[in-house]
ZAPALO-507724 format. One record per residue: x, z, y of N, C-alpha, C in turn. Coordinates in steps of 0.1 Angstrom, whole numbers, padded with zeros to 4 digits, always signed. Example, Ala and Ser with C-alpha at 12.3 -4.5 7.8 and 13.67 -1.06 7.14 Angstrom:
+0132+0078-0057+0123+0078-0045+0132+0078-0033/+0128+0071-0022+0137+0071-0011+0129+0079+0000/
END
This chain:
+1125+0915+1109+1111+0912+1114+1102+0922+1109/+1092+0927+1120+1083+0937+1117+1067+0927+1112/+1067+0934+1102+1052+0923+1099+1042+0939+1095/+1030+0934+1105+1017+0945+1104+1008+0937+1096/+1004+0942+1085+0994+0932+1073+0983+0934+1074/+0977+0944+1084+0964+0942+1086+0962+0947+1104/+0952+0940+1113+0948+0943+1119+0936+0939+1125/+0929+0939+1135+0914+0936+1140+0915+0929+1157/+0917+0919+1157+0912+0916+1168+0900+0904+1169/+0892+0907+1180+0880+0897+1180+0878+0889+1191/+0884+0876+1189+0882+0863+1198+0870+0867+1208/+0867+0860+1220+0857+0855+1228+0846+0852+1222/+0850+0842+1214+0841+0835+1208+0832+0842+1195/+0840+0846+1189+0834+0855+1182+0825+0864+1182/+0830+0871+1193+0823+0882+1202+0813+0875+1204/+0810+0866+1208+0795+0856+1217+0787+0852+1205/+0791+0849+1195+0785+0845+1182+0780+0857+1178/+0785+0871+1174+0778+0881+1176+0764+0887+1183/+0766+0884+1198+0761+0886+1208+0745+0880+1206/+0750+0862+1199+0733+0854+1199+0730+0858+1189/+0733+0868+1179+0724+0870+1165+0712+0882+1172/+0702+0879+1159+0693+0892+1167+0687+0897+1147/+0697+0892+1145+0697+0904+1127+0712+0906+1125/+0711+0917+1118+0723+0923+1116+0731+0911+1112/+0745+0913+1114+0752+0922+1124+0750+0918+1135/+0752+0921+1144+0751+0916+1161+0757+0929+1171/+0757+0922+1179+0765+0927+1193+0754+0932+1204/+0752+0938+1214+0742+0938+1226+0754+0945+1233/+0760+0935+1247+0771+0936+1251+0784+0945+1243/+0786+0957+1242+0797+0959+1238+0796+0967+1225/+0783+0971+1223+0778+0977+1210+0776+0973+1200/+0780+0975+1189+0778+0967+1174+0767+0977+1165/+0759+0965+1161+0746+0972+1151+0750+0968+1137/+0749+0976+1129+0755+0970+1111+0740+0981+1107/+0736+0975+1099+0724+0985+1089+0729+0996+1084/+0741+0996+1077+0747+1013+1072+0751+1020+1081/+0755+1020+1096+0757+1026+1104+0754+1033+1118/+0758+1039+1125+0753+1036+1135+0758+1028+1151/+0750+1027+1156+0761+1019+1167+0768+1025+1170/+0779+1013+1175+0795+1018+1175+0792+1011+1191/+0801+1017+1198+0803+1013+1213+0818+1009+1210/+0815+1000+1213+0835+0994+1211+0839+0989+1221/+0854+0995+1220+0862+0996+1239+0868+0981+1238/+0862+0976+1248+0862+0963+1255+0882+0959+1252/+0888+0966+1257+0902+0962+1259+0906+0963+1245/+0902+0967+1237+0911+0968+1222+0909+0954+1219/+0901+0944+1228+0898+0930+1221+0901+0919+1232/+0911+0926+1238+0913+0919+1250+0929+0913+1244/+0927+0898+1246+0939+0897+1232+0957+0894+1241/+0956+0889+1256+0967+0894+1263+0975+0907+1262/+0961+0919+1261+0965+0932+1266+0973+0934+1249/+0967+0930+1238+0973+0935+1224+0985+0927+1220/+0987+0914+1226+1000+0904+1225+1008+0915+1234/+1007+0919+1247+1020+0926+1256+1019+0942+1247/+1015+0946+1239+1016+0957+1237+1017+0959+1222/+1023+0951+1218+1021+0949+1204+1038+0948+1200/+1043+0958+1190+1053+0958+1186+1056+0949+1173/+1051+0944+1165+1051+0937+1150+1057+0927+1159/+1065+0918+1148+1071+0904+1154+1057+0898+1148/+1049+0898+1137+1039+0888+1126+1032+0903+1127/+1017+0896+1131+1003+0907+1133+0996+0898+1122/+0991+0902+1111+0980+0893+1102+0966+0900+1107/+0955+0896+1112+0941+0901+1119+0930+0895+1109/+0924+0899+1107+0908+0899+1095+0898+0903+1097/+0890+0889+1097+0877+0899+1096+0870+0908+1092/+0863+0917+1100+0860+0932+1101+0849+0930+1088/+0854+0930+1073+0844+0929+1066+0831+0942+1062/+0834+0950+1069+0822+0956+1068+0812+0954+1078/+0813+0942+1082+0802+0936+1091+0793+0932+1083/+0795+0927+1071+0791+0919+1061+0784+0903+1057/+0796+0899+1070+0791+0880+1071+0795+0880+1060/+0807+0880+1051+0809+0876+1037+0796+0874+1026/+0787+0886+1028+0778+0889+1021+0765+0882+1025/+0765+0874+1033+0749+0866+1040+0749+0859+1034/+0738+0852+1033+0736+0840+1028+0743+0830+1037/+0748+0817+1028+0755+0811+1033+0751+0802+1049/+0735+0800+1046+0732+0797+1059+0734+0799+1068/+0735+0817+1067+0735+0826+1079+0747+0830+1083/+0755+0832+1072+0770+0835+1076+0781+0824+1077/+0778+0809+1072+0791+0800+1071+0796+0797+1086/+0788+0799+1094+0784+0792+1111+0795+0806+1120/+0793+0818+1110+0800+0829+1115+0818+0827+1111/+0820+0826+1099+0827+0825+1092+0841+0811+1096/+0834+0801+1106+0840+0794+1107+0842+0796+1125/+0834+0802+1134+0838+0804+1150+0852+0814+1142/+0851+0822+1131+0860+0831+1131+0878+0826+1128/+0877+0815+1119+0884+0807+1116+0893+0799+1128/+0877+0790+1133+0890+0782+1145+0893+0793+1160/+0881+0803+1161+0894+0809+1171+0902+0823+1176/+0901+0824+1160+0916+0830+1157+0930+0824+1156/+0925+0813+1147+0939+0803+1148+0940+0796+1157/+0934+0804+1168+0939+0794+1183+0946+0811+1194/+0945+0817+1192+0953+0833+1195+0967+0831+1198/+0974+0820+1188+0990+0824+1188+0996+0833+1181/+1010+0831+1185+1020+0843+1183+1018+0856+1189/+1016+0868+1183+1020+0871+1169+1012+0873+1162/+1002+0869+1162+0989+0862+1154+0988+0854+1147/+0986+0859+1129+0983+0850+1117+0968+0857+1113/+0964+0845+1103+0948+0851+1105+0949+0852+1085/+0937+0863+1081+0933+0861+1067+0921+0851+1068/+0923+0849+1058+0909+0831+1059+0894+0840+1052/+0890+0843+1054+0867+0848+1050+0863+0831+1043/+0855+0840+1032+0851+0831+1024+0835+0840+1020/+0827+0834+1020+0812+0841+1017+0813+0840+1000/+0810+0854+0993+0807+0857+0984+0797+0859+0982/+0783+0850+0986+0771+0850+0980+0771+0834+0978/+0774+0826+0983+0773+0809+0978+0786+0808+0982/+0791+0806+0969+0809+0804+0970+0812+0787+0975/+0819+0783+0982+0827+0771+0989+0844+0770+0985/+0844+0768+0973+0863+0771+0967+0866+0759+0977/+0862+0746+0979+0863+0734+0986+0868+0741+0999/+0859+0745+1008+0860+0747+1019+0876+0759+1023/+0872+0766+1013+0883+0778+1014+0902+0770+1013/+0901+0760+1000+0914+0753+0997+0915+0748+1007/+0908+0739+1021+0913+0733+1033+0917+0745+1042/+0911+0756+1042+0916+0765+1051+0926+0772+1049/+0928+0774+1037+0939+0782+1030+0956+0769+1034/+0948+0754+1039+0960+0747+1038+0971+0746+1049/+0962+0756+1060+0968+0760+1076+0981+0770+1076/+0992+0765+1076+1002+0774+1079+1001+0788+1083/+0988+0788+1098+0987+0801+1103+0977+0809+1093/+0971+0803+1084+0961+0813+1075+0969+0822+1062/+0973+0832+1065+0982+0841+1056+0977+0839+1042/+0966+0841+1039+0957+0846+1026+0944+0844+1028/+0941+0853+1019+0924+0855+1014+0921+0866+1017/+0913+0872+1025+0906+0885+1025+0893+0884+1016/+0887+0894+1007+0878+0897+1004+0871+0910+1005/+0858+0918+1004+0855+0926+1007+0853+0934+0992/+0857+0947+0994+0855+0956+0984+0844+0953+0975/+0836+0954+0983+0819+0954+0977+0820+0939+0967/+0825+0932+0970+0825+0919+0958+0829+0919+0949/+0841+0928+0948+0855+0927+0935+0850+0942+0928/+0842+0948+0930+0837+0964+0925+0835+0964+0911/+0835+0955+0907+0832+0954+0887+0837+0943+0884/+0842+0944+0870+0846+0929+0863+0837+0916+0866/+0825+0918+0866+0812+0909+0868+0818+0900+0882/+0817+0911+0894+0823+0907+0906+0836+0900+0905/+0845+0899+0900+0858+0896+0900+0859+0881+0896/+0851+0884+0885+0846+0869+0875+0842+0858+0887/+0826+0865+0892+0821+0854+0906+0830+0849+0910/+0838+0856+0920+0850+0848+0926+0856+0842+0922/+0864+0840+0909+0872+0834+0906+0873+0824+0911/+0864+0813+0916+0868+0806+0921+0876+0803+0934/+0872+0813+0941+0879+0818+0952+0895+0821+0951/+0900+0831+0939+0910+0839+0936+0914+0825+0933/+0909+0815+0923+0921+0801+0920+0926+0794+0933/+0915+0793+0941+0923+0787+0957+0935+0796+0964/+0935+0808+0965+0942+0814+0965+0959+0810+0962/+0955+0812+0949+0968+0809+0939+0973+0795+0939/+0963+0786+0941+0969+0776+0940+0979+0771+0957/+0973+0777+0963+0979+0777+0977+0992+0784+0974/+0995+0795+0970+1002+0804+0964+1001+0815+0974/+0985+0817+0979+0987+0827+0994+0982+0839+0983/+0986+0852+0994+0977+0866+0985+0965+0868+0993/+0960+0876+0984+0943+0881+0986+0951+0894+0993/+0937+0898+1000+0939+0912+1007+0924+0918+1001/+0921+0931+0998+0912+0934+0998+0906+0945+1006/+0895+0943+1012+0890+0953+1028+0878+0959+1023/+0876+0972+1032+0861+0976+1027+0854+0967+1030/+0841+0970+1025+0827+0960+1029+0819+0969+1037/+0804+0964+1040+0797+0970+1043+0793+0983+1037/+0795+0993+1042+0786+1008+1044+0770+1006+1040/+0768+1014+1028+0752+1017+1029+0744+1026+1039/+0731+1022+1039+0731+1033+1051+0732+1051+1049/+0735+1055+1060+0740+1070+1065+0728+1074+1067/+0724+1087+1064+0719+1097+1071+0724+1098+1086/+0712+1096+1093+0718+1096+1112+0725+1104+1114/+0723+1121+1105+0729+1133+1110+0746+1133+1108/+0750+1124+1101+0762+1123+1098+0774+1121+1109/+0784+1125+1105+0794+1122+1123+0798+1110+1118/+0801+1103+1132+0810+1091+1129+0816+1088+1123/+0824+1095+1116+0836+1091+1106+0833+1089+1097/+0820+1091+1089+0815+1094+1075+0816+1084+1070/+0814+1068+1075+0816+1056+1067+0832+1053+1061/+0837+1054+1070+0852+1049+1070+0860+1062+1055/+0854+1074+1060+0859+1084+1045+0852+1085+1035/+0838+1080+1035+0832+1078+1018+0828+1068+1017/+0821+1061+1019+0815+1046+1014+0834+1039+1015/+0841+1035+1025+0848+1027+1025+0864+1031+1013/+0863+1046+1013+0876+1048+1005+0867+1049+0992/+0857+1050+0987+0851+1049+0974+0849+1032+0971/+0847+1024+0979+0846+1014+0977+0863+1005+0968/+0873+1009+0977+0887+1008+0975+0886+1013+0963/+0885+1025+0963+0886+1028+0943+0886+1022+0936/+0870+1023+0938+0862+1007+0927+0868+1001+0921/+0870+0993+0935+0876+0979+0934+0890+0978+0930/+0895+0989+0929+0911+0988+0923+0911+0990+0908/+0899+1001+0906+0897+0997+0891+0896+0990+0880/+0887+0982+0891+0880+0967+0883+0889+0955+0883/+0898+0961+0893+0913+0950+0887+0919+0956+0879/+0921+0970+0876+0929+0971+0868+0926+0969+0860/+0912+0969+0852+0908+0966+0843+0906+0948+0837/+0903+0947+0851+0897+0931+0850+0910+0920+0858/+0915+0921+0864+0919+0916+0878+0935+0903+0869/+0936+0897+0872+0947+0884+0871+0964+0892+0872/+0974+0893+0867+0983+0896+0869+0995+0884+0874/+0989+0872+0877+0999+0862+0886+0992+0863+0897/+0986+0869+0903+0978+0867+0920+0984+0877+0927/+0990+0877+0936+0994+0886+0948+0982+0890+0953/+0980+0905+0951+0970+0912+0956+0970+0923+0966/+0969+0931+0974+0971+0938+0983+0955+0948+0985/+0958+0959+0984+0947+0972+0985+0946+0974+1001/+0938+0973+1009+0937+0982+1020+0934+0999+1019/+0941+1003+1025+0939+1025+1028+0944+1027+1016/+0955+1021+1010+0964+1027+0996+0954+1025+0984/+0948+1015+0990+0931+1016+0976+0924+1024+0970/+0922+1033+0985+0915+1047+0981+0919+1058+0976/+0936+1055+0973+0944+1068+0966+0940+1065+0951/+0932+1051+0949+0932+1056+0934+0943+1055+0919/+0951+1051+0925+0963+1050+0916+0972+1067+0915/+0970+1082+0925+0967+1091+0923+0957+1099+0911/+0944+1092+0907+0940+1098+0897+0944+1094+0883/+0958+1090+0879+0959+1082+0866+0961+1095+0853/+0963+1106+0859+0962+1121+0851+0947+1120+0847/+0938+1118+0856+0919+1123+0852+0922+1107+0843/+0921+1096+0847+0925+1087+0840+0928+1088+0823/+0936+1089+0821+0943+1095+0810+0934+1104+0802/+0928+1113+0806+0922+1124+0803+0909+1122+0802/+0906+1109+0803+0891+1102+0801+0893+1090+0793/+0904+1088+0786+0909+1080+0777+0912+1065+0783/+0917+1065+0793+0920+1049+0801+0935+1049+0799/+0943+1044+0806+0957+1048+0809+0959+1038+0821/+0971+1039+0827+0975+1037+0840+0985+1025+0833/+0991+1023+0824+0996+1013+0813+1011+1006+0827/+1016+0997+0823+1030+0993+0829+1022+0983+0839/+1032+0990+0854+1027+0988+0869+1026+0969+0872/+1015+0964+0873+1018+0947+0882+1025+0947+0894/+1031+0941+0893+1048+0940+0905+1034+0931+0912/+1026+0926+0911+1019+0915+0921+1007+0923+0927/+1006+0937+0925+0994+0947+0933+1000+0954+0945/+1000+0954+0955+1004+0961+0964+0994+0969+0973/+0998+0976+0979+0989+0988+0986+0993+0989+0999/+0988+0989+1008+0983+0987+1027+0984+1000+1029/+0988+1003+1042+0990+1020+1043+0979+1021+1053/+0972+1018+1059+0967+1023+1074+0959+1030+1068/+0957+1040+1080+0950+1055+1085+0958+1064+1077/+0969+1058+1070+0974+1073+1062+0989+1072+1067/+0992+1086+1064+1007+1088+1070+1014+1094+1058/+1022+1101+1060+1035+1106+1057+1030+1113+1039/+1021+1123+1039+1023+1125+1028+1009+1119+1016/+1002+1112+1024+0997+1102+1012+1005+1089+1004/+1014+1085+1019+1027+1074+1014+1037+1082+0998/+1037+1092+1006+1051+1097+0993+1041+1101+0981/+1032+1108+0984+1024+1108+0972+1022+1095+0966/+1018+1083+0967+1017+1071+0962+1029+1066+0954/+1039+1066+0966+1051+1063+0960+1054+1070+0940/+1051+1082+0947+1057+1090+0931+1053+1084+0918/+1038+1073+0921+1031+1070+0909+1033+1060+0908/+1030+1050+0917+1036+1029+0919+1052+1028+0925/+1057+1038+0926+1064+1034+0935+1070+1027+0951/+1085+1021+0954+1084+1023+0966+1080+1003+0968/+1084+0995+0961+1081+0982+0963+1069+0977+0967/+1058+0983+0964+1048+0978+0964+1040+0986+0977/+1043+0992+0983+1041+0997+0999+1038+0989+1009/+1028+0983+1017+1032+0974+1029+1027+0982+1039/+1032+0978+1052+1030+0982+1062+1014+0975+1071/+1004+0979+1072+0988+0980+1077+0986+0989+1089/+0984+0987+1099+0978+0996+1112+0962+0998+1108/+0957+0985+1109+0942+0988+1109+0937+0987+1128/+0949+0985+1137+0947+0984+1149+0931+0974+1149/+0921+0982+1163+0927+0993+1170+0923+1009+1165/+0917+1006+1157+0913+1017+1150+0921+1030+1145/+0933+1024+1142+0943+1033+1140+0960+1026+1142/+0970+1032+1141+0985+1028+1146+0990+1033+1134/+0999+1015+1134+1011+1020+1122+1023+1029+1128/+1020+1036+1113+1029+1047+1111+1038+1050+1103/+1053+1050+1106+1071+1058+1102+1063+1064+1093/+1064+1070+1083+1060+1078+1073+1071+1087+1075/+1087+1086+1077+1099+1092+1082+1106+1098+1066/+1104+1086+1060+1111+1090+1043+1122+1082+1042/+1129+1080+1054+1145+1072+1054+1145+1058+1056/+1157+1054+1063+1156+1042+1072+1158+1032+1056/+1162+1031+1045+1157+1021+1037+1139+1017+1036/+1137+1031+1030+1120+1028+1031+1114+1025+1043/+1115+1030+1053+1116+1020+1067+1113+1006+1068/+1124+1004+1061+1129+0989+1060+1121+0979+1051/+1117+0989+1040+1113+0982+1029+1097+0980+1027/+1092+0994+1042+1079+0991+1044+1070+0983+1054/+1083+0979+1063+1078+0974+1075+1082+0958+1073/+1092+0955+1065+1098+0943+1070+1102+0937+1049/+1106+0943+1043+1109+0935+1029+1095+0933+1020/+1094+0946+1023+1077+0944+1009+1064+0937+1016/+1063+0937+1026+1055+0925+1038+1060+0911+1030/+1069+0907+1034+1076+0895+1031+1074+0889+1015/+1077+0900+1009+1076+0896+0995+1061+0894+0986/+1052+0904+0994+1038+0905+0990+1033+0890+0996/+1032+0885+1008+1029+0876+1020+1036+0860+1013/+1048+0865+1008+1052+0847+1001+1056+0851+0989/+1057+0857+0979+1064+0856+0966+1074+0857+0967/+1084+0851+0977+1098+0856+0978+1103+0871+0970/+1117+0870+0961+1123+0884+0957+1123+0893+0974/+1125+0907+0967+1128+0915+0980+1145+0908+0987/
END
């Protein structure tokens, strides 16, 4: 079984909930407005969810909300109303569609999260970088992280919202500094801070920061014996950020992430075990605790 651990697709409904807001974030037909960025024109068919069911290779697609929209981060008023069209219809998608469950990190609902986390099709917990960024942040949640675990589901963690850009900047500038510095962070502040019984998962290799354990070291921290329960998401990176990673964490803790439509999962081409072990065993084992 091929399992893709992260991807983006956005319901109807969703989309239309977007559409009636008129403060960030919102939609004006196919254009998305977020305050750190600039509008993004986003192609209609990447959300067209027939066209991504017939063209979709993964047997199990897990899809999440786009947290650098930053409903996580609204006030609950303003985002619980978002937070839940997102909820029921995604889990109305199908096969091969499982959904990560959104929880607002400015007025926490552990209540509300334990009943959604109780739906077969809800894989986990997504959270946004920007929350878990310091011990302080990691602490807040906790409540969140206990529903989690008591479900026995894993957290995923996603960038958050982008501060704002200089206009002059090219398009890509969020996605390679605010979002892979965010990933850092936040991989830090688990290492430092972060639960070692929680199944946790890094999106974008968590910024490569398990690569600086030499500067590390050399600033008096240490990189200390690896949590079998942290795992790291590959999308947007290929072949030799994988093997670089590998040399430091190793190959278990690898999962296979597209990030569709934004980007396609990618063969890294380091042999048909790791193949195996990144598409289909280390999915499996991160996703339910199951041995490889």
């Amino acid at each position: 079984m091929l399992i893709d651990c992260h991807q983006h697709l956005w319901p109807a409904r969703f989309v239309d909930a977007l559409r009636r807001r008129h403060t960030y974030p919102y939609m004006r037909d196919w254009t998305l407005y977020l305050p750190g960025e600039d509008p993004y024109e986003m192609d209609p068919q990447a959300h067209d969810v027939e066209l991504r069911r017939s063209t979709e290779r993964a047997d199990r697609v897990l899809i999440s909300l786009s947290s650098p929209l930053g409903i996580e981060h609204l006030p609950a008023c303003d985002g619980a109303e978002l937070i839940d069209i997102w909820h029921e219809s995604a889990l109305e998608l199908g096969d091969p569609f499982e959904v990560w469950a959104a929880a607002s990190v400015s007025e926490l609902d552990p209540d509300g999260l334990a009943k959604t986390l109780r739906d077969e099709r809800i894989a986990g917990l997504q959270l946004p970088a920007t929350a878990v960024a310091d011990p302080a942040g990691i602490a807040h949640v906790g409540p969140l992280l206990d529903e989690a675990q008591r479900a026995g589901k894993p957290v995923l963690i996603h960038p958050g919202p982008a501060p704002a850009c200089d206009p002059g900047l090219p398009m890509w500038w969020p996605a390679l500094v605010p979002y892979v510095s965010q990933m850092h962070q936040a991989w830090l502040a688990w290492h430092v801070a972060g639960r070692k019984d929680l199944r946790i998962g890094f999106v974008a290799l968590a910024g490569l920061a398990p690569l600086h354990h030499e500067r590390l070291a050399a600033r008096g921290g240490a990189l200390g014996a690896l949590n079998a329960n942290v795992f790291y998401e590959t999308s947007s990176y290929g072949t030799r950020a994988i093997d670089a990673l590998i040399r430091v964490v190793g190959v278990d803790p690898i999962v296979s992430g597209s990030d569709r439509p934004y980007a396609q999962a990618v063969d890294p081409g380091l042999g048909a075990a790791f193949t195996h072990a990144l598409f289909t065993a280390n999915p499996h084992h991160y996703l339910t605790g199951e041995p490889r």
